[in-house]
Structures are given as structure tokens and as C-alpha cells.
Predicted model as a PDB file, atoms N, CA, C, CB and O in Angstrom, pLDDT in the B-factor column:
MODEL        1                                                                  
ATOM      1  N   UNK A   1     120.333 -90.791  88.521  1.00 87.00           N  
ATOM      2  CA  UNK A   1     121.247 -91.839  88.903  1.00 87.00           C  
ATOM      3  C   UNK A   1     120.508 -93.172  89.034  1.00 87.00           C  
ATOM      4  CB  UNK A   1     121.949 -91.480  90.211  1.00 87.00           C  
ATOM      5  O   UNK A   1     121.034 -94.235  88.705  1.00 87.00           O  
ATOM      6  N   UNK A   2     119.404 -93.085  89.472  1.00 89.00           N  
ATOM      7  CA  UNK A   2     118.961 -94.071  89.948  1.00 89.00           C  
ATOM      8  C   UNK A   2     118.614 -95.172  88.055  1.00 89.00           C  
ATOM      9  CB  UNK A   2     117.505 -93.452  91.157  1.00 89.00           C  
ATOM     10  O   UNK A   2     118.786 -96.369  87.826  1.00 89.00           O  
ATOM     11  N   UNK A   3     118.246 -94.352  87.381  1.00 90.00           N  
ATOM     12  CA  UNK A   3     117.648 -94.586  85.824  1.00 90.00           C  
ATOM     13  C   UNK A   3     119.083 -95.579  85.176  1.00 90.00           C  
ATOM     14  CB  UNK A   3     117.345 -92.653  84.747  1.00 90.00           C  
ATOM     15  O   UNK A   3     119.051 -96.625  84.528  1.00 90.00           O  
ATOM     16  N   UNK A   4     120.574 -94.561  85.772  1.00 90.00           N  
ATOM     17  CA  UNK A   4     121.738 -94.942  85.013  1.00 90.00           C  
ATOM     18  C   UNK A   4     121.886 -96.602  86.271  1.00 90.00           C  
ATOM     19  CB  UNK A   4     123.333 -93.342  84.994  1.00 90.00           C  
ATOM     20  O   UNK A   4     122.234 -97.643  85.714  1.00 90.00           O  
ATOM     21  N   UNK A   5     121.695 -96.641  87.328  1.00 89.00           N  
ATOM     22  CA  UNK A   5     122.029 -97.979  87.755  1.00 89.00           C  
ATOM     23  C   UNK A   5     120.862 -98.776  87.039  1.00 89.00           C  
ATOM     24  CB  UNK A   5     122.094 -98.157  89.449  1.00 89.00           C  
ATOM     25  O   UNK A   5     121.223 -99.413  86.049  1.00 89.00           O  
ATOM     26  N   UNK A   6     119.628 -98.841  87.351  1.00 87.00           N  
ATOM     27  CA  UNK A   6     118.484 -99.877  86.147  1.00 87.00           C  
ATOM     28  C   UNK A   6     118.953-100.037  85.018  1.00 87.00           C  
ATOM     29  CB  UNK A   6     117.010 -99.298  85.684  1.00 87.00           C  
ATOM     30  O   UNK A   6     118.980-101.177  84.555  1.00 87.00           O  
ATOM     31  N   UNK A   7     119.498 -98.834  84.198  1.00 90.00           N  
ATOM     32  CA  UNK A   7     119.895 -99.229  82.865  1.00 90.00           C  
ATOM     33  C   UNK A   7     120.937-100.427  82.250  1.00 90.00           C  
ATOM     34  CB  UNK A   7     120.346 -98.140  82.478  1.00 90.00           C  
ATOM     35  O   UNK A   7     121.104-101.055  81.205  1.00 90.00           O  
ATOM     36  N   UNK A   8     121.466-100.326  83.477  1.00 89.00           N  
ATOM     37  CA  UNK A   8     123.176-100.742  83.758  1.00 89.00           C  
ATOM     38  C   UNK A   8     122.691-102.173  84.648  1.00 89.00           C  
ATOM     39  CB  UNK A   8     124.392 -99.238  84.980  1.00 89.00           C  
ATOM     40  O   UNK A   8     123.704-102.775  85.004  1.00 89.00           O  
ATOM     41  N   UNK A   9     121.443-102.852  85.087  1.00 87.00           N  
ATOM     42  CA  UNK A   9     121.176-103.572  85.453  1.00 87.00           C  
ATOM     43  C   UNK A   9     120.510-104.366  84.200  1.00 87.00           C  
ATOM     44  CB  UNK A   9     120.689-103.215  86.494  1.00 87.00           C  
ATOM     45  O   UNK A   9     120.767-105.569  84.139  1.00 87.00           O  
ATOM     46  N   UNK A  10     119.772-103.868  83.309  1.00 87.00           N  
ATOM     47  CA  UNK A  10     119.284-104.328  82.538  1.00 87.00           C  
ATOM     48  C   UNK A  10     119.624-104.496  81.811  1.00 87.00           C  
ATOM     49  CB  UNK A  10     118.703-104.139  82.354  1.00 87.00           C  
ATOM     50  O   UNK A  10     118.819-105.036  81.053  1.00 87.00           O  
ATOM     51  N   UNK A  11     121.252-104.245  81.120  1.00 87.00           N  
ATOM     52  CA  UNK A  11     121.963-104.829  80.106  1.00 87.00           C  
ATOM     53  C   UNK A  11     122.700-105.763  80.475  1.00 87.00           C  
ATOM     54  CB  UNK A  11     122.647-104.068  79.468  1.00 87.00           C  
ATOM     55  O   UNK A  11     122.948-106.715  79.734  1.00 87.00           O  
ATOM     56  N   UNK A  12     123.186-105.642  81.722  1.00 82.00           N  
ATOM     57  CA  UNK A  12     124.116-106.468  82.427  1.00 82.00           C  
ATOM     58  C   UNK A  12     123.308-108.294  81.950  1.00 82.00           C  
ATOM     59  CB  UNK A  12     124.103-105.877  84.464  1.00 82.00           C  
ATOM     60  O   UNK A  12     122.192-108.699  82.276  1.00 82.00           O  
ATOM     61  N   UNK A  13     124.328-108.997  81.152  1.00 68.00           N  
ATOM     62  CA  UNK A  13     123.903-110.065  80.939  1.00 68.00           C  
ATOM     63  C   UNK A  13     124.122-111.063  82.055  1.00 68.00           C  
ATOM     64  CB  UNK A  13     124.361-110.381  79.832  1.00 68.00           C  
ATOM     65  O   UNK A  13     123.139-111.804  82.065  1.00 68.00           O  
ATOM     66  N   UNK A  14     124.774-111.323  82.769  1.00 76.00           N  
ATOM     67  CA  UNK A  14     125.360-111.955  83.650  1.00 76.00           C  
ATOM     68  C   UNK A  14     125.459-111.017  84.727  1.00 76.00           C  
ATOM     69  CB  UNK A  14     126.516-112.503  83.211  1.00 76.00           C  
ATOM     70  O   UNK A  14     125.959-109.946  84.383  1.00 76.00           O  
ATOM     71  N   UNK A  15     125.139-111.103  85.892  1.00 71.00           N  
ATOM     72  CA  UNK A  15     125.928-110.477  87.089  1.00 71.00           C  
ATOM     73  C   UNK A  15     127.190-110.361  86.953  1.00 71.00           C  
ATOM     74  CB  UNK A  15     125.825-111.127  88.249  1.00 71.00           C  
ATOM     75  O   UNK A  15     127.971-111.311  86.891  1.00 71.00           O  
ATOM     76  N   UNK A  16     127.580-108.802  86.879  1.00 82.00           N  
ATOM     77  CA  UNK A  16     129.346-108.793  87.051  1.00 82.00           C  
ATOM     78  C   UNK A  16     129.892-108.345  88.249  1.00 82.00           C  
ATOM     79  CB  UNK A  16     130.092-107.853  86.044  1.00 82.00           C  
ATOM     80  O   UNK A  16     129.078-107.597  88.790  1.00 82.00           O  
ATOM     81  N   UNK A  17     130.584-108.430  88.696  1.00 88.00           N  
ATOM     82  CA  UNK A  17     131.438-108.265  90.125  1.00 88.00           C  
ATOM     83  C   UNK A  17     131.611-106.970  90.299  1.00 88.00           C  
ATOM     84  CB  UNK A  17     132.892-108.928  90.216  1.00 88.00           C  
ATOM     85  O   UNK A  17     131.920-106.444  91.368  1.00 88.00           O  
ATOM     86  N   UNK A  18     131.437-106.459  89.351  1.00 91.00           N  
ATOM     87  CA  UNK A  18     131.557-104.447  89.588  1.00 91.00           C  
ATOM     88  C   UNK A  18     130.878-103.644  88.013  1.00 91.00           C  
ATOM     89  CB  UNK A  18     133.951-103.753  89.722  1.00 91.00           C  
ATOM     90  O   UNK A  18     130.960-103.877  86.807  1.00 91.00           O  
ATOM     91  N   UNK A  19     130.047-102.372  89.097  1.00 91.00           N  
ATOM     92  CA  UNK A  19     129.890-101.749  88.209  1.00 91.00           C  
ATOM     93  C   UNK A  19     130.306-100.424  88.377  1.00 91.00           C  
ATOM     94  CB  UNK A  19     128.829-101.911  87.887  1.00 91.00           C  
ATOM     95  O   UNK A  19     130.189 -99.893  89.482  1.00 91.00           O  
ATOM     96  N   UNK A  20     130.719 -99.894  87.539  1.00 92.00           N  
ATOM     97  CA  UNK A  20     131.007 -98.502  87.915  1.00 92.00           C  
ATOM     98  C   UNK A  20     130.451 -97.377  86.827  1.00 92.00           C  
ATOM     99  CB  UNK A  20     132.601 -98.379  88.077  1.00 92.00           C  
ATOM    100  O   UNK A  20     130.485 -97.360  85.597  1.00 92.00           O  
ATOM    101  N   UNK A  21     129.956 -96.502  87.747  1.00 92.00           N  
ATOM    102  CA  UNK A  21     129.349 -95.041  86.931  1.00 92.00           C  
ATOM    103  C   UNK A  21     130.256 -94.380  87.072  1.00 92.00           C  
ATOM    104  CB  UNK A  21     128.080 -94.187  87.396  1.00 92.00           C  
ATOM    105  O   UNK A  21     130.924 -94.445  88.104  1.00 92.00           O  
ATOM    106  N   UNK A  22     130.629 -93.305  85.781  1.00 93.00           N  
ATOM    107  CA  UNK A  22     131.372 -92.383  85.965  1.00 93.00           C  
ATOM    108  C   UNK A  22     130.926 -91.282  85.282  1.00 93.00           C  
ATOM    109  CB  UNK A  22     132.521 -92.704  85.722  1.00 93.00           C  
ATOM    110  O   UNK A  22     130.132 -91.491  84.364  1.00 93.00           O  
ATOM    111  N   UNK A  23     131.331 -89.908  85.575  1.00 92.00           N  
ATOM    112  CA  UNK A  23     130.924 -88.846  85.573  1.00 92.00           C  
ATOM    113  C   UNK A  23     131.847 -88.227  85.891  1.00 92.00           C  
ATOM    114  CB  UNK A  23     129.997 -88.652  86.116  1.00 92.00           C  
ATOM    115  O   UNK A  23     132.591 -88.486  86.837  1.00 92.00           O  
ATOM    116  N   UNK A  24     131.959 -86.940  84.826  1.00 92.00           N  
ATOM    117  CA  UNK A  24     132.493 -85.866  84.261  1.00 92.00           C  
ATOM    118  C   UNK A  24     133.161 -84.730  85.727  1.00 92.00           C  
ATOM    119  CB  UNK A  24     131.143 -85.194  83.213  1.00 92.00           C  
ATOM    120  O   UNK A  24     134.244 -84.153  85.818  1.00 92.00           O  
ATOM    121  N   UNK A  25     131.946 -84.773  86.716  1.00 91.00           N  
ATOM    122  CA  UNK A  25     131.482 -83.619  87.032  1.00 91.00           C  
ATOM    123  C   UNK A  25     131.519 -84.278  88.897  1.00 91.00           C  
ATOM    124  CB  UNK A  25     129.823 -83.120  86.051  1.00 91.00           C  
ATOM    125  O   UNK A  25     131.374 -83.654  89.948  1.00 91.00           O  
ATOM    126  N   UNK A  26     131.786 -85.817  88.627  1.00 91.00           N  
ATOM    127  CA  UNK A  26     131.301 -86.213  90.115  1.00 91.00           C  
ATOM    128  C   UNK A  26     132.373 -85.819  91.024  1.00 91.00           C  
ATOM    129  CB  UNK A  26     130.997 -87.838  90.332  1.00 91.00           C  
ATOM    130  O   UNK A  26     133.587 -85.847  90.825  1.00 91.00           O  
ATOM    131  N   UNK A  27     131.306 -85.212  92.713  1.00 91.00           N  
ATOM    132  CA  UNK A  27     132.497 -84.733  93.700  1.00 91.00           C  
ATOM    133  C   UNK A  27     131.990 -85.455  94.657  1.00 91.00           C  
ATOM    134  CB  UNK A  27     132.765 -83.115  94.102  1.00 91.00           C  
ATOM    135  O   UNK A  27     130.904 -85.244  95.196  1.00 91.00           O  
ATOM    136  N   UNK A  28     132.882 -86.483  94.952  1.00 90.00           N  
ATOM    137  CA  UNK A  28     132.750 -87.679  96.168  1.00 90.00           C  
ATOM    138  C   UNK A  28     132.129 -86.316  97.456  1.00 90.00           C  
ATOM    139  CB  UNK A  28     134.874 -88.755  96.700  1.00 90.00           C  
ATOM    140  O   UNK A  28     130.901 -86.236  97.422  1.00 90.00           O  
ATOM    141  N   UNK A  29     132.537 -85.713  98.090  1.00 91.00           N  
ATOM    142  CA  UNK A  29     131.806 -84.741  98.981  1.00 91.00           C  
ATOM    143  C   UNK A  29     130.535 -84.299  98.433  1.00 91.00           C  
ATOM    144  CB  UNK A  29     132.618 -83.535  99.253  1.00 91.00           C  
ATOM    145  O   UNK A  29     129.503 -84.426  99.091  1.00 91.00           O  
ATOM    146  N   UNK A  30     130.541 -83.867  97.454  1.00 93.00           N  
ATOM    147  CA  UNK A  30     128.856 -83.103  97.110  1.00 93.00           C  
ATOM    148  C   UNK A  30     127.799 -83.811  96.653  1.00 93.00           C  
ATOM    149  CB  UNK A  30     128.816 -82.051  95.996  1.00 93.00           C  
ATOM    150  O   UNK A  30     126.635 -83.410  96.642  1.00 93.00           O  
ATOM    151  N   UNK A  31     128.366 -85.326  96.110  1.00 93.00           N  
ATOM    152  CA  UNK A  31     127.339 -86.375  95.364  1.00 93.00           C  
ATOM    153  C   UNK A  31     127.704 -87.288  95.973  1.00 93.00           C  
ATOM    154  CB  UNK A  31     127.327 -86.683  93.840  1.00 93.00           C  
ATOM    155  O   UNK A  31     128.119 -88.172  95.225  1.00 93.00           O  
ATOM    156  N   UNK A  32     127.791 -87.659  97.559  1.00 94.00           N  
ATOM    157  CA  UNK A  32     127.934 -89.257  97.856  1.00 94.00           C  
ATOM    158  C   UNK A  32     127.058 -89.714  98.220  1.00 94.00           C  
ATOM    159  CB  UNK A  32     128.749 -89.735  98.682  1.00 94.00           C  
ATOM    160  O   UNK A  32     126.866 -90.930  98.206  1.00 94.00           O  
ATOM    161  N   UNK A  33     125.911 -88.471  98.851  1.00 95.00           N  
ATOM    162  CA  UNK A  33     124.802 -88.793  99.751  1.00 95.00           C  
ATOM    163  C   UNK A  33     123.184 -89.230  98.221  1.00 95.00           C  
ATOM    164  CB  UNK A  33     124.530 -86.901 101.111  1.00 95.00           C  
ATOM    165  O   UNK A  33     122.177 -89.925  98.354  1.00 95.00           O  
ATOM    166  N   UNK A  34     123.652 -88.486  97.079  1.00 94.00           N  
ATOM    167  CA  UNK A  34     122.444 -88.622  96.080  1.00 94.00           C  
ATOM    168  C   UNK A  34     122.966 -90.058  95.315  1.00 94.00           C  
ATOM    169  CB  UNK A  34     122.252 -87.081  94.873  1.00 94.00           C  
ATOM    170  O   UNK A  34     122.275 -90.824  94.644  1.00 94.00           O  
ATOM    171  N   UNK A  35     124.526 -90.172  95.668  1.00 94.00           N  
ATOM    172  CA  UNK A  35     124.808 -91.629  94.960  1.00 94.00           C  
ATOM    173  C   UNK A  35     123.952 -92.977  96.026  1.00 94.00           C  
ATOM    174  CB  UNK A  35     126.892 -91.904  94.929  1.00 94.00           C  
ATOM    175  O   UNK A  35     123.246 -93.935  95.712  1.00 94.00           O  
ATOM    176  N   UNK A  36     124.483 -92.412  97.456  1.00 94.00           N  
ATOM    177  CA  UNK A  36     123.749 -93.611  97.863  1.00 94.00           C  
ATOM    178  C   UNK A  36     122.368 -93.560  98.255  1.00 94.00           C  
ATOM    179  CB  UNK A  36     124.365 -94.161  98.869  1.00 94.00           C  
ATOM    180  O   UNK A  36     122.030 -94.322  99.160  1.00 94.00           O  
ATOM    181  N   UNK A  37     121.373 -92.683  97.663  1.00 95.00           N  
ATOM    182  CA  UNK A  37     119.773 -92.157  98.115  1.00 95.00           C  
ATOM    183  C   UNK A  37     119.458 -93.461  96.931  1.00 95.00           C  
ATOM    184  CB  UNK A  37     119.053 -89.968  97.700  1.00 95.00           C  
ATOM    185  O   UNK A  37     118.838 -94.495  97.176  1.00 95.00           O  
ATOM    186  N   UNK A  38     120.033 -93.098  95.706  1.00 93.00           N  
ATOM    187  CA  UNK A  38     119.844 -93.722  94.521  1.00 93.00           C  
ATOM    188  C   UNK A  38     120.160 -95.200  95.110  1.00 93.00           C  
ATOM    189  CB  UNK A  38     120.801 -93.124  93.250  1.00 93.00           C  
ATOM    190  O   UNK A  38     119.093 -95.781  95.312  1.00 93.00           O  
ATOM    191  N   UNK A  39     121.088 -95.854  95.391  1.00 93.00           N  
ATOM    192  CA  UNK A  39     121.390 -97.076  95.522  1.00 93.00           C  
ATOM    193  C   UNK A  39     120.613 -97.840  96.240  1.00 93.00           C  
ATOM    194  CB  UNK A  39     122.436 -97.172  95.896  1.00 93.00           C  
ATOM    195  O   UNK A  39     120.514 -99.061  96.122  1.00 93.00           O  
ATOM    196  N   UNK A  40     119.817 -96.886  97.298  1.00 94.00           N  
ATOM    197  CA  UNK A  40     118.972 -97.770  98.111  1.00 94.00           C  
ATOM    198  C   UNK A  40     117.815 -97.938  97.525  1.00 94.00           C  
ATOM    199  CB  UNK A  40     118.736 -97.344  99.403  1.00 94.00           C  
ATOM    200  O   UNK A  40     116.997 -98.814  97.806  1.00 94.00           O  
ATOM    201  N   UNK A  41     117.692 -96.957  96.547  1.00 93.00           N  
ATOM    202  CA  UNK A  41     116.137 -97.131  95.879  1.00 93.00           C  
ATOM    203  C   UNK A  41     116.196 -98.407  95.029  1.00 93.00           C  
ATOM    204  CB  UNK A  41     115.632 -95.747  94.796  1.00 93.00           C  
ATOM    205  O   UNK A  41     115.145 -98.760  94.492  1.00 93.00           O  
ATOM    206  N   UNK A  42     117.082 -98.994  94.882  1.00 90.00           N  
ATOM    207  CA  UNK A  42     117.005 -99.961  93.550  1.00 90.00           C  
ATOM    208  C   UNK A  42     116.932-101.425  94.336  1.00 90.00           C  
ATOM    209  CB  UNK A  42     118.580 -99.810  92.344  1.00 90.00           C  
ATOM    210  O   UNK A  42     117.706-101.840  95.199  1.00 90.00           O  
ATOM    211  N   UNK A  43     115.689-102.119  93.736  1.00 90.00           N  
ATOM    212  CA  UNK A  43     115.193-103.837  94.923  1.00 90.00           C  
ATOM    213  C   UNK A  43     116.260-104.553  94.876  1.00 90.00           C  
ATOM    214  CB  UNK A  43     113.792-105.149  94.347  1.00 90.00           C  
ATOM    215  O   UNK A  43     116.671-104.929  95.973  1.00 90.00           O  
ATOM    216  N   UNK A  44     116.991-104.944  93.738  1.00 89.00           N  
ATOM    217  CA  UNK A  44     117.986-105.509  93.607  1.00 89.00           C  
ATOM    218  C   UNK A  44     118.865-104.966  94.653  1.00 89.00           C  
ATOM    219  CB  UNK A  44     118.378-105.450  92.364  1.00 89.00           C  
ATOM    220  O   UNK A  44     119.150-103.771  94.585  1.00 89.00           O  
ATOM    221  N   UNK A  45     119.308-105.644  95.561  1.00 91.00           N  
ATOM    222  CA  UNK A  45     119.891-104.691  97.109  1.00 91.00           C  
ATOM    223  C   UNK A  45     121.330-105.341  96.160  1.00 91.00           C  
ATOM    224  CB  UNK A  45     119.385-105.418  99.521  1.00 91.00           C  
ATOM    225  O   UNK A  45     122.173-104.514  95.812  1.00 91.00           O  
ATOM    226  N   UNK A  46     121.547-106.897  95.768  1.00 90.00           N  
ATOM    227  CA  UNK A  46     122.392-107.607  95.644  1.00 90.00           C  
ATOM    228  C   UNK A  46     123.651-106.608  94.699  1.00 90.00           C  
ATOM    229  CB  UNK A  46     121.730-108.925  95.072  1.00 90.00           C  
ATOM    230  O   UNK A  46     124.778-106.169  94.929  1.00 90.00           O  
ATOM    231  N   UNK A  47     122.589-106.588  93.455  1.00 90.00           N  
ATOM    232  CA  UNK A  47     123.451-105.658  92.379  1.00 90.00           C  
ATOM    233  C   UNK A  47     123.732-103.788  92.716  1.00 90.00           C  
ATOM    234  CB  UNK A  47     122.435-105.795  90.799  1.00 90.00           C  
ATOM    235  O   UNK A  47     124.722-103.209  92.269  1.00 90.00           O  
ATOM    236  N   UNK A  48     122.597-103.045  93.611  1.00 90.00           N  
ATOM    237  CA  UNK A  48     123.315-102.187  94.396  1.00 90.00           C  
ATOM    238  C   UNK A  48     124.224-101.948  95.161  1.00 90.00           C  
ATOM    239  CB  UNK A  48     122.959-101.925  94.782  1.00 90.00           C  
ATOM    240  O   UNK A  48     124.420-100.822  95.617  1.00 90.00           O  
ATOM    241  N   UNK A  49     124.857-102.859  95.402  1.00 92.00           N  
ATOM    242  CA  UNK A  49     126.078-103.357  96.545  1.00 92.00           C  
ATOM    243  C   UNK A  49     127.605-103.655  95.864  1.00 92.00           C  
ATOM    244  CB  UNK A  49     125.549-104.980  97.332  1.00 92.00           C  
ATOM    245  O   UNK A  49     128.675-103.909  96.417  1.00 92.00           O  
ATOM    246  N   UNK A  50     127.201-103.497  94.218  1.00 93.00           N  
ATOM    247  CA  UNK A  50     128.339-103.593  93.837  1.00 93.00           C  
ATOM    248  C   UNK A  50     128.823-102.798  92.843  1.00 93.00           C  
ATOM    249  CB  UNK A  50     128.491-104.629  93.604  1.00 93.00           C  
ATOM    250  O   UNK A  50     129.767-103.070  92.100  1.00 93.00           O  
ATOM    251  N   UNK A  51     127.852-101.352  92.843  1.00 93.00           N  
ATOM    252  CA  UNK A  51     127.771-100.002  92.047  1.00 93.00           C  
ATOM    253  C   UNK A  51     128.856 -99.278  92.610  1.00 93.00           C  
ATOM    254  CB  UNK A  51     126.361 -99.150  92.178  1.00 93.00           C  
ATOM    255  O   UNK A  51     129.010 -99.385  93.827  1.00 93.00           O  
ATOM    256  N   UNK A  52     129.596 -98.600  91.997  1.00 93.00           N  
ATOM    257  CA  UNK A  52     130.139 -97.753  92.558  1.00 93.00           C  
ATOM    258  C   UNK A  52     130.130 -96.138  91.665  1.00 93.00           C  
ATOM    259  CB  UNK A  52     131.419 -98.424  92.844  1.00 93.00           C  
ATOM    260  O   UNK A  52     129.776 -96.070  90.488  1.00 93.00           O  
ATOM    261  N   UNK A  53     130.519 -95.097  92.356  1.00 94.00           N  
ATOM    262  CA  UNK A  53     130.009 -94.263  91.335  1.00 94.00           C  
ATOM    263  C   UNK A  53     131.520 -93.121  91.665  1.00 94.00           C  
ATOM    264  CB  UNK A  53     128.064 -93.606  91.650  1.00 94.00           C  
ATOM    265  O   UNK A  53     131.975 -92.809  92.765  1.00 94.00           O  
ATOM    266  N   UNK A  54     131.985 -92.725  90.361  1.00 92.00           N  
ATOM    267  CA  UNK A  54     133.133 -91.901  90.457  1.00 92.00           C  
ATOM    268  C   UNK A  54     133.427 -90.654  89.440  1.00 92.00           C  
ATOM    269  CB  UNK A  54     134.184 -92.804  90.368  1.00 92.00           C  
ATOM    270  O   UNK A  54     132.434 -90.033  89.059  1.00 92.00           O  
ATOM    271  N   UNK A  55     134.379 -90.345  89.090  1.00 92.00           N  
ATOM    272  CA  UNK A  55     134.731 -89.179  87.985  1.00 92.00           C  
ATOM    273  C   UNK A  55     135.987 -90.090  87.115  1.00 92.00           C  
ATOM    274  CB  UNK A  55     135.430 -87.393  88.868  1.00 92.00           C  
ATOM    275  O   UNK A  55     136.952 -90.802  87.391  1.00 92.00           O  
ATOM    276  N   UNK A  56     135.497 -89.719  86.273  1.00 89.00           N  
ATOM    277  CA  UNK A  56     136.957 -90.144  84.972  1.00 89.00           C  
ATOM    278  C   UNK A  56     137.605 -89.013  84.561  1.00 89.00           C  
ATOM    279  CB  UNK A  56     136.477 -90.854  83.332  1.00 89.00           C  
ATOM    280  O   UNK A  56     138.523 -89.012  83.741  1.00 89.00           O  
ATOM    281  N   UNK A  57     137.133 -88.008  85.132  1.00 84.00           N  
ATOM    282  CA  UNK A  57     138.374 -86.656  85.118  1.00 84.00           C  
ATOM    283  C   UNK A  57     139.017 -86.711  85.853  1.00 84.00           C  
ATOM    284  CB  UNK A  57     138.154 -85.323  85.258  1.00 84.00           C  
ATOM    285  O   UNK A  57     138.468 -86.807  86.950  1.00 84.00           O  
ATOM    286  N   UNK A  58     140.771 -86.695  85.880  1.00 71.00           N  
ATOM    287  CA  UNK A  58     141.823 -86.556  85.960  1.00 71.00           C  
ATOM    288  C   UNK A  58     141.644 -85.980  87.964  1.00 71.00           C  
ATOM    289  CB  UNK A  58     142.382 -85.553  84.554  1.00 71.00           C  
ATOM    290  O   UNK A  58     140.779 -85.110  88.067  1.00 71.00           O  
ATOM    291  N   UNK A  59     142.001 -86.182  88.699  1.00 65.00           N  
ATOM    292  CA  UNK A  59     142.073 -85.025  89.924  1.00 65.00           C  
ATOM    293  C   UNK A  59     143.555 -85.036  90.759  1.00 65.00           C  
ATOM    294  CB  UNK A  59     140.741 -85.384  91.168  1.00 65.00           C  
ATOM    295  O   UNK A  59     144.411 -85.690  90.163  1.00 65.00           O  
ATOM    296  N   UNK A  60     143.867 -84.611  91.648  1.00 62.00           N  
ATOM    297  CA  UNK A  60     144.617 -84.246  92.250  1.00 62.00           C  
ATOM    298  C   UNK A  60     145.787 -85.885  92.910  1.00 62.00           C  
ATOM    299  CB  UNK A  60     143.694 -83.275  93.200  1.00 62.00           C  
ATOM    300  O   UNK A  60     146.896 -86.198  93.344  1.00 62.00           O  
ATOM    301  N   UNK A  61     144.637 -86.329  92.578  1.00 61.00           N  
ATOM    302  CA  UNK A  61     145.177 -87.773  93.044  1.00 61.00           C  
ATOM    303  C   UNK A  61     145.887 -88.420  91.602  1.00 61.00           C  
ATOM    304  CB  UNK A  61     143.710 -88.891  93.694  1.00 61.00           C  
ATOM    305  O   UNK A  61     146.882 -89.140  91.520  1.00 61.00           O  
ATOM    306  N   UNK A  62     145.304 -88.073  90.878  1.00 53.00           N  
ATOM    307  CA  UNK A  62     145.984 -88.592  89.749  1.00 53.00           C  
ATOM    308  C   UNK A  62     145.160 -89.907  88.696  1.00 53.00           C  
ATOM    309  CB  UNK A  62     147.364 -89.135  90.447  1.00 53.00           C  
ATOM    310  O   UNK A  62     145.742 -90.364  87.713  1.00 53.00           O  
TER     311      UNK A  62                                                      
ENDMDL                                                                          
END                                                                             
């Protein structure tokens, strides 16, 4: 995670107001604590603050 926010920092031409990771497989309960282990690791505190990380599979919510 931490590799996919740098990556996603380093293309980013401009600061954008949101970024979002998404994943197949992500479960806000089982991956919130390795989403935000990752977020703190990255110096850029500014552009960690506006990562967010989710699933693009379909869930219960809709």
C-alpha cells in the first residue's frame, strides 16, 4: 500500500483534492488499520491526508 500511495504521488501532476485506492478485495474492518500504518509512513503528511482507500466491488450498500 504504501508503494501504491508513492506511485500515485509521483504521477500526480498537480496536487489533486482526492485520491482514491481501490481494491477488489478491500474490507474497511480487516484493512483500515494497514491502510492507515501505510498513510503515516508517507513524509508528504499533506498528500496522505487526502488518500482514501476502498473496494470497487459492488457490497451490500450498493
Amino acid at each position: 500500500m504504501k508503494r501504491m500511495i508513492g506511485f500515485s504521488m509521483a504521477i500526480a501532476l498537480e496536487f489533486p483534492h482526492k485520491v482514491t485506492l481501490a481494491f477488489p478485495d478491500y474490507n474497511f474492518v480487516e484493512h483500515e488499520e494497514v491502510a492507515g500504518i501505510a498513510k503515516l509512513a508517507i513524509a508528504n503528511k499533506e498528500f496522505a491526508a487526502i488518500v482514501t482507500v476502498g473496494s470497487y466491488q459492488a457490497d451490500f450498500r450498493g
